[in-house]
Phi, psi and omega in degrees: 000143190243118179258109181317327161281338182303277182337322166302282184327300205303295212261083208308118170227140157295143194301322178285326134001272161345298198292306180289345170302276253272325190306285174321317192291324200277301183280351163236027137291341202285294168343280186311339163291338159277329192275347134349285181332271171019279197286354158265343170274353182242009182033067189268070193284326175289309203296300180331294180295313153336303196284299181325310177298331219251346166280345177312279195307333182290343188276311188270007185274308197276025175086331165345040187314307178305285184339301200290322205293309212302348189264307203299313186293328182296326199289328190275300164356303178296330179291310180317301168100048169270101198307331229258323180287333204300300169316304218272338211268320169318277163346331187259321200281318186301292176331314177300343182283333204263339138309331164297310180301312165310326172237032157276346161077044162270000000 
């Protein structure tokens, strides 16, 4: 679970700030994930690890630690061109958002 005020606090940002960076950070990982799918039915391995790559950083700037490593796992998964982790690391990455998403209270 991701606490918005911790996360406030570490990068001193006002909580609400927070939110809306991360809020923004939140709807275009969302974006970047579908075209993730897309891109994973054409086993679009360079394109991925590309897409990916750029919520990895967008993750670690803002503390997103799970988020950023979970990008991270993906991105190299993707460099491999190993479908199967690839699959399950998509999947995982989907789940985090949605934790994220719980806690901006979308």
């Amino acid at each position: 679970m991701y606490d918005l005020k911790h996360i406030a606090k570490e990068l001193g940002f006002a909580p609400d700030d927070v939110k809306m960076i991360v809020s923004v950070l939140f709807e275009d990982a969302g974006k970047s994930m579908q075209e993730i799918e897309k891109m994973y039915e054409k086993k679009a391995w360079k394109q991925i690890a590309y897409e990916v790559h750029s919520i990895k950083g967008s993750a670690a700037n803002m503390k997103l630690t799970e988020l950023s490593q979970l990008a991270l796992q993906l991105e190299q998964s993707a460099q491999d061109e190993d479908a199967q982790e690839v699959s399950v690391l998509i999947n995982a990455l989907k789940e985090n958002l949605l934790l994220l998403q719980q806690a901006l209270h979308l």
